[in-house]
C-alpha positions as a printed NumPy array, in Angstrom:
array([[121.687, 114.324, 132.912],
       [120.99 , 117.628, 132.087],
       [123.677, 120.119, 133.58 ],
       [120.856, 122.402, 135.134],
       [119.572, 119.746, 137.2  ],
       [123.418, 119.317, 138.485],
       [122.67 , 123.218, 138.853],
       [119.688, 122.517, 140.994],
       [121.633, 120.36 , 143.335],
       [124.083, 122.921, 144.445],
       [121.57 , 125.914, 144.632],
       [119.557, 123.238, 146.95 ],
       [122.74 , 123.043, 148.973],
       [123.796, 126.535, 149.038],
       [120.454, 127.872, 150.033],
       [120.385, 125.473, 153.405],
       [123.813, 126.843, 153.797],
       [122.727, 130.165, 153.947],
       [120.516, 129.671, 156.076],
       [121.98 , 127.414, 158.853],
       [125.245, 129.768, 158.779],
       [123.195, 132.856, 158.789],
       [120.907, 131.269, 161.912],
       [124.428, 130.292, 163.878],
       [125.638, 133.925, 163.935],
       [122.384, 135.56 , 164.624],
       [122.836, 132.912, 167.331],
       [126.192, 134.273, 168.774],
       [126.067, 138.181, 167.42 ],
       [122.502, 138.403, 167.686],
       [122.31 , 139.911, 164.139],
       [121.275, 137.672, 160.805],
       [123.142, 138.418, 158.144],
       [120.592, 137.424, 155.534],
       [117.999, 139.776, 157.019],
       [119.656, 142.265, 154.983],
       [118.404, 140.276, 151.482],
       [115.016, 138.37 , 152.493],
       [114.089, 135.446, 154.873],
       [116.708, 132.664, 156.066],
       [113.952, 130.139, 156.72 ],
       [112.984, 130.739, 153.61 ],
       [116.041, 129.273, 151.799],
       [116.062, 126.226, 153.819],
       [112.533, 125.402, 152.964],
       [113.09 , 125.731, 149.403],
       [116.576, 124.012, 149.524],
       [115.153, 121.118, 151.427],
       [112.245, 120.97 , 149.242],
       [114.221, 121.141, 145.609],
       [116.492, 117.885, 147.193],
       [112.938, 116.181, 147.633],
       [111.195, 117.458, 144.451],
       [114.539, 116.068, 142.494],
       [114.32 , 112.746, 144.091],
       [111.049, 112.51 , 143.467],
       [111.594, 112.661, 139.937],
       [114.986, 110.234, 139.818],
       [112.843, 107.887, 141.611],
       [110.219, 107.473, 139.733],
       [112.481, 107.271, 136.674],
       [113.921, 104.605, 138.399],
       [111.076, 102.152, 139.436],
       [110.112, 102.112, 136.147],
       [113.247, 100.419, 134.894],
       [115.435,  98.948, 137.961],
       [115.02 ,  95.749, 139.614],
       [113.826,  96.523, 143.326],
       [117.256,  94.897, 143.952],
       [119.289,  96.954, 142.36 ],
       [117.46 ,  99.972, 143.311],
       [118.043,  98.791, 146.576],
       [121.722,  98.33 , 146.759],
       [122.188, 102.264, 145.136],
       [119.992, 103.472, 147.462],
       [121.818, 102.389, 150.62 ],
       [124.996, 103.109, 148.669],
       [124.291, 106.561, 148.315],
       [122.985, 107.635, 151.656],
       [124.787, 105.852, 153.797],
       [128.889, 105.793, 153.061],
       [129.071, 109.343, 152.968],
       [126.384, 109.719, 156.107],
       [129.069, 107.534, 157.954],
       [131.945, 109.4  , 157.174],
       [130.139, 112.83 , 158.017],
       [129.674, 111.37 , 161.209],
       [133.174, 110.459, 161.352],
       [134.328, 113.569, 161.074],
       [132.326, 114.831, 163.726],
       [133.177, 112.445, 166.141],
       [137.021, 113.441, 165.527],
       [136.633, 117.221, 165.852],
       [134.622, 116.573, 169.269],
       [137.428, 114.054, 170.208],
       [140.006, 116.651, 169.403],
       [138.072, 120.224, 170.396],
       [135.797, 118.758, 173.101],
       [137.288, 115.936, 174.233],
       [134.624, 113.738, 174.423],
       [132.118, 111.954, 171.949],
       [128.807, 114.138, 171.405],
       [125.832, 113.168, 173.65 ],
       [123.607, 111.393, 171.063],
       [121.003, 108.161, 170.848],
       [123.15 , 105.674, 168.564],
       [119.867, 104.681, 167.15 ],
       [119.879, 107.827, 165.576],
       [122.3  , 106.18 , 162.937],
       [119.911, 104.363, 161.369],
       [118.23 , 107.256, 159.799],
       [115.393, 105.12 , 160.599],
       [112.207, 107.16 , 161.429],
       [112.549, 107.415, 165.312],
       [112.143, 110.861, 165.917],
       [115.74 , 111.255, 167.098],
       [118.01 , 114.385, 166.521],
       [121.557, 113.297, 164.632],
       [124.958, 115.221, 165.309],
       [124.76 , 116.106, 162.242],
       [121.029, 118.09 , 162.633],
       [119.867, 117.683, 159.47 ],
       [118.957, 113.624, 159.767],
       [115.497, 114.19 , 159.723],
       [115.833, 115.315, 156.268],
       [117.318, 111.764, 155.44 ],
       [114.231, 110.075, 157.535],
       [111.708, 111.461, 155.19 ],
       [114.734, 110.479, 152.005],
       [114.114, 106.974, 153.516],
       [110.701, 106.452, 153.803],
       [110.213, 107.833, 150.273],
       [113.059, 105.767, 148.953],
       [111.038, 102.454, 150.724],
       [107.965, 103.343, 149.171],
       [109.257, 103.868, 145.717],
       [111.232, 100.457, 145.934],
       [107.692,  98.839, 145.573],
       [107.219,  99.841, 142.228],
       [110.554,  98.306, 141.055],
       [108.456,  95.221, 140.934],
       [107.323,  94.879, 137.176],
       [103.402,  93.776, 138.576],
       [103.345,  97.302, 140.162],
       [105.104,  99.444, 138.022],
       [102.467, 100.579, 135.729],
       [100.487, 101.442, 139.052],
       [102.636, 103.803, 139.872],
       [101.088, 106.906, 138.559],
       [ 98.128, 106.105, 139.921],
       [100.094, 105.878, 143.547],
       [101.647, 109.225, 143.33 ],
       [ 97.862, 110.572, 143.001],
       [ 95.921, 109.276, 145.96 ],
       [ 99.556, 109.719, 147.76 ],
       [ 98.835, 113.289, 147.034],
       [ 94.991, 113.445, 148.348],
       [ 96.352, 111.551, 151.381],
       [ 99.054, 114.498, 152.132],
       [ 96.2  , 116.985, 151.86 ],
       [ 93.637, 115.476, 153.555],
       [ 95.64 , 114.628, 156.656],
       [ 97.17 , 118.029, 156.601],
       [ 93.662, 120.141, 156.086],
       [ 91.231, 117.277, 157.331],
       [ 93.938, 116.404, 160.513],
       [ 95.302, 119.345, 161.744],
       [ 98.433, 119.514, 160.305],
       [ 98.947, 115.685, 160.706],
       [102.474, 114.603, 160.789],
       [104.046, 117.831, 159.368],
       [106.304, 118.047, 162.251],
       [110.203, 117.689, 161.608],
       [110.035, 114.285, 163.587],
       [106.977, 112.557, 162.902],
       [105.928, 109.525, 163.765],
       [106.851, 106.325, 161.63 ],
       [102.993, 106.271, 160.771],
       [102.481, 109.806, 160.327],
       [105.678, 110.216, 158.031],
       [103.979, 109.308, 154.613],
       [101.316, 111.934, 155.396],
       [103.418, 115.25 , 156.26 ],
       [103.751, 118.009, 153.959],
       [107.104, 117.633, 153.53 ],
       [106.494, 114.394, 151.371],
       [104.423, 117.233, 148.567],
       [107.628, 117.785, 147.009],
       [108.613, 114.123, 146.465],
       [105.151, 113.348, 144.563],
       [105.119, 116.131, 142.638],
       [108.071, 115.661, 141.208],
       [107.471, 111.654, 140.281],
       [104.222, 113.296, 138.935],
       [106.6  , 115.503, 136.778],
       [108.776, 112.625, 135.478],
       [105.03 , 110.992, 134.418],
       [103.922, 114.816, 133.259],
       [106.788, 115.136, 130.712],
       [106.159, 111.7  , 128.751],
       [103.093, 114.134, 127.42 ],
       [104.598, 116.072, 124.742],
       [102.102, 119.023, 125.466],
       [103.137, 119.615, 128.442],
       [106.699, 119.49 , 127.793],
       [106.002, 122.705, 125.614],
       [104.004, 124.134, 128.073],
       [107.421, 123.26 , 130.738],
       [109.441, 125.467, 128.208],
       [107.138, 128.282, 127.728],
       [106.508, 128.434, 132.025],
       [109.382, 127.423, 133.679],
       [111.189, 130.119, 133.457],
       [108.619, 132.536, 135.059],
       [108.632, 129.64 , 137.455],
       [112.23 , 129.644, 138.083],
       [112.018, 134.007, 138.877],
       [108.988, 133.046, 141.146],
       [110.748, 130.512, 143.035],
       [113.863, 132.802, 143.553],
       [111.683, 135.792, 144.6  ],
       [110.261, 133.451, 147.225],
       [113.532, 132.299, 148.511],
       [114.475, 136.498, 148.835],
       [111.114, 137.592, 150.333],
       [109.197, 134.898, 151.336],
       [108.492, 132.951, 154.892],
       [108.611, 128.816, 155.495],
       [104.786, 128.386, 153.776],
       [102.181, 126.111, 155.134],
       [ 98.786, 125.505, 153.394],
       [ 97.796, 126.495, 150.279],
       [101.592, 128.329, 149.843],
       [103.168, 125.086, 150.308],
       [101.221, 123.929, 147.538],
       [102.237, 126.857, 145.222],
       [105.837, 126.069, 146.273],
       [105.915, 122.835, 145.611],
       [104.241, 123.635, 142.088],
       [106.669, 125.783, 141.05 ],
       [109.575, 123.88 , 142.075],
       [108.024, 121.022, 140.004],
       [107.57 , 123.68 , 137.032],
       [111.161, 124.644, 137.433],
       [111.963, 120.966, 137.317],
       [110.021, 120.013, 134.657],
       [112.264, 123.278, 132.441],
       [115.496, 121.819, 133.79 ],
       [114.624, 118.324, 132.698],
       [113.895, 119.49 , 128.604],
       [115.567, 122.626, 128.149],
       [119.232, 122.052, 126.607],
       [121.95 , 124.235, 128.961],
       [122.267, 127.054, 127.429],
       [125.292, 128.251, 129.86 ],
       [128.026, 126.651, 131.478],
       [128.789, 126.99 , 135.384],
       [131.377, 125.092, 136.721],
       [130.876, 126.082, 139.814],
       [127.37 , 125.143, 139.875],
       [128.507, 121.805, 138.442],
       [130.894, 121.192, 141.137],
       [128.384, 122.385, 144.068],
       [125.958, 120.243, 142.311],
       [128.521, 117.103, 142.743],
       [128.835, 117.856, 146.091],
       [125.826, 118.693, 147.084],
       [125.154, 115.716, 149.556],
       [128.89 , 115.944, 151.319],
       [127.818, 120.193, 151.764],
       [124.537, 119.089, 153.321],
       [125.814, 116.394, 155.285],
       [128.819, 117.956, 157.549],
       [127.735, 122.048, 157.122],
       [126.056, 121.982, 160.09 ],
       [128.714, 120.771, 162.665],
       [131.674, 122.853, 160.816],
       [129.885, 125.772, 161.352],
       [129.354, 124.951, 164.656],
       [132.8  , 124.04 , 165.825],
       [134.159, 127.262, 163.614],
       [131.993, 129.408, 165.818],
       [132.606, 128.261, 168.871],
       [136.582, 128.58 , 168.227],
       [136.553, 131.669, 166.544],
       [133.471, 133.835, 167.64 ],
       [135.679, 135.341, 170.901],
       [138.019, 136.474, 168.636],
       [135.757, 138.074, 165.516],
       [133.786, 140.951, 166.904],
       [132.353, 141.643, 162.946],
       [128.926, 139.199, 162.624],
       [128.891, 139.387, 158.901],
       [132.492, 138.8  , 158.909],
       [132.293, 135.583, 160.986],
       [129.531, 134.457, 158.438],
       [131.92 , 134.425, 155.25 ],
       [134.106, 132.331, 157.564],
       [132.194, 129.768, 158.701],
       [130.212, 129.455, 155.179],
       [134.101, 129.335, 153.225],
       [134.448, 126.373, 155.318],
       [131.25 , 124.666, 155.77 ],
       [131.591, 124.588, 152.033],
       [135.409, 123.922, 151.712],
       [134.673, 121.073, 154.078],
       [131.678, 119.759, 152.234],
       [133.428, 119.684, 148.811],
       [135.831, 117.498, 149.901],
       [133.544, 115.127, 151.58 ],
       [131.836, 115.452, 148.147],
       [134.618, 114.368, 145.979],
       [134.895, 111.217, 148.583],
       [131.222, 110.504, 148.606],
       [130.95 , 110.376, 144.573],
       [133.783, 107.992, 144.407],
       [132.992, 105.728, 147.357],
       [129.435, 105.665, 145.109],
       [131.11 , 104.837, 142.102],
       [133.466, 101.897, 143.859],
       [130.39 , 100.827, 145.782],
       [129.001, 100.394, 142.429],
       [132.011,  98.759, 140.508],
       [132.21 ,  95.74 , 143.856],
       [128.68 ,  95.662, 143.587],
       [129.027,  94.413, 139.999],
       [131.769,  91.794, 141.023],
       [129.551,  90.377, 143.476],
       [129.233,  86.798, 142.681],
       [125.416,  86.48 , 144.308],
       [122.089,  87.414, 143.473],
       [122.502,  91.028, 145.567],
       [124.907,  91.611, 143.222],
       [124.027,  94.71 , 140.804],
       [125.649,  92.929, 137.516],
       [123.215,  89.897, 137.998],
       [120.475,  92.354, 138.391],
       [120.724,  94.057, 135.015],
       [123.632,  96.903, 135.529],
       [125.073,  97.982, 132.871]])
């Protein structure tokens, strides 16, 4: 894979980080430290939004040469071992700082689309990961695969229609089951299985290289100055994330960052436990830090600290997952599926 897509991961990550941390102290100290530099909810929307415009494209990449499967068995091995340990972790820092399991609806473990809020708060990110990842699964079959251009295109007149036809249908953070497919938040996803489909044409592979990197300074001017879009800007958003995409995906790395590459590895564990570190760093420490943008540094050092090791565990759980998989003597197994 192309190291600026591993890029891409760990600027998604970093710019929910900023956010969320930024949000918790303006919280306690009643000051945001990113108000200084631009709009917090900006970063979130675009970091949220660059996870689901990457998956859209790995998907579709995917259905069009994975048994349904296999593609199931790495799908549930990537989300869920390192969801369950996240939520390990939390339930031991509550156990040892609160004393007590957090007050939560265990059905909100299934990431299925219940509109439930996780400990973790940011499971309704992983509802919409879900429903996409069912969806796409369908087009593993080798009768629907070559349909699945065509899906990605009335998926997209769906998303508008309901959302400028139906009020806004479903763009809430916790839609319903039904509504899910429709929101706004799914844009990013199609667009970027339309860009995986975009880039067998060799045209606009040129046209990627000569535009995405106006695309790229766009999308980061946004994510300084901009607010969470709705309409016609979420369009433009999505777009350009796509655009950006699309550059990362046939552009050769023409600079090395290490420490994009290992953000980018990690980029699930950061996601995944950010939110309660943060939390639990704040409540222990804000009596005794009277500076807001000082507390900040803290609690982002070791939302990210924490999420790079969760990280490290999450790609090798993966990787094992994937190695028993293969030594699975049935027909779930990956290795009679076609593995290599």
């Amino acid at each position: 894979m192309n190291a600026y897509v591993q890029y891409l991961r760990g600027i998604a990550a970093i710019f929910v980080v900023l956010h969320h941390t930024s949000l918790r102290v303006e919280q306690t100290y009643g000051a945001a430290p990113l108000d200084a530099i631009g709009n917090g909810h900006a970063l979130a929307y675009l970091g949220v939004n660059l996870f689901y415009c990457l998956s859209g494209y790995l998907m579709a990449s995917l259905a069009t040469t994975t048994p349904i499967l296999t593609f199931a068995w790495h799908r549930l091995a990537r989300i869920y071992p390192a969801f369950f340990m996240a939520i390990g972790i939390t339930f031991a820092l509550c156990l040892i700082f609160a004393g007590g399991l957090p007050e939560m609806n265990w059905w909100s473990l299934t990431l299925l689309p219940l509109q439930l809020y996780g400990p973790l708060q940011v499971e309704w990110t992983l509802n919409y990961e879900l429903a996409f990842y069912a969806l796409t699964a369908v087009f593993c079959l080798p009768a629907a695969r070559r349909f699945h251009l065509h899906f990605l295109v009335v998926w997209l007149c769906c998303i508008l229609i309901a959302y400028y036809g139906f009020d806004g249908f479903g763009t809430s953070q916790f839609p319903a089951f039904y509504e899910l497919p429709f929101s706004m938040w799914s844009l990013s996803f199609v667009l970027g299985g339309l860009t995986f489909h975009a880039l067998k044409n060799q045209s606009f592979r040129n046209t990627s290289m000569k535009v995405g990197p106006y695309a790229l300074v766009l999308t980061m001017a946004f994510a300084l100055f901009g607010s969470s879009p709705s309409g016609y800007q979420a369009i433009m958003v999505a777009t350009l994330l796509a655009m950006v995409l699309a550059f990362a995906f046939t552009t050769t790395a023409a600079w090395r960052s290490r420490t994009l590459n290992v953000l980018g590895n990690a980029s699930y564990g950061i996601y995944l436990i950010h939110q309660v570190v943060s939390a639990f760093a704040m409540s222990l420490l804000a009596h005794k830090i009277s500076s807001p943008f000082t507390m900040w540094v803290i609690i982002l050092a070791l939302s990210l600290a924490s999420g790079l090791v969760l990280g490290v565990a999450d790609v090798e759980t993966y990787k094992r997952l994937r190695r028993l998989g293969a030594r699975i003597p049935s027909r779930l197994a990956p290795q009679a599926m076609g593995i290599k």
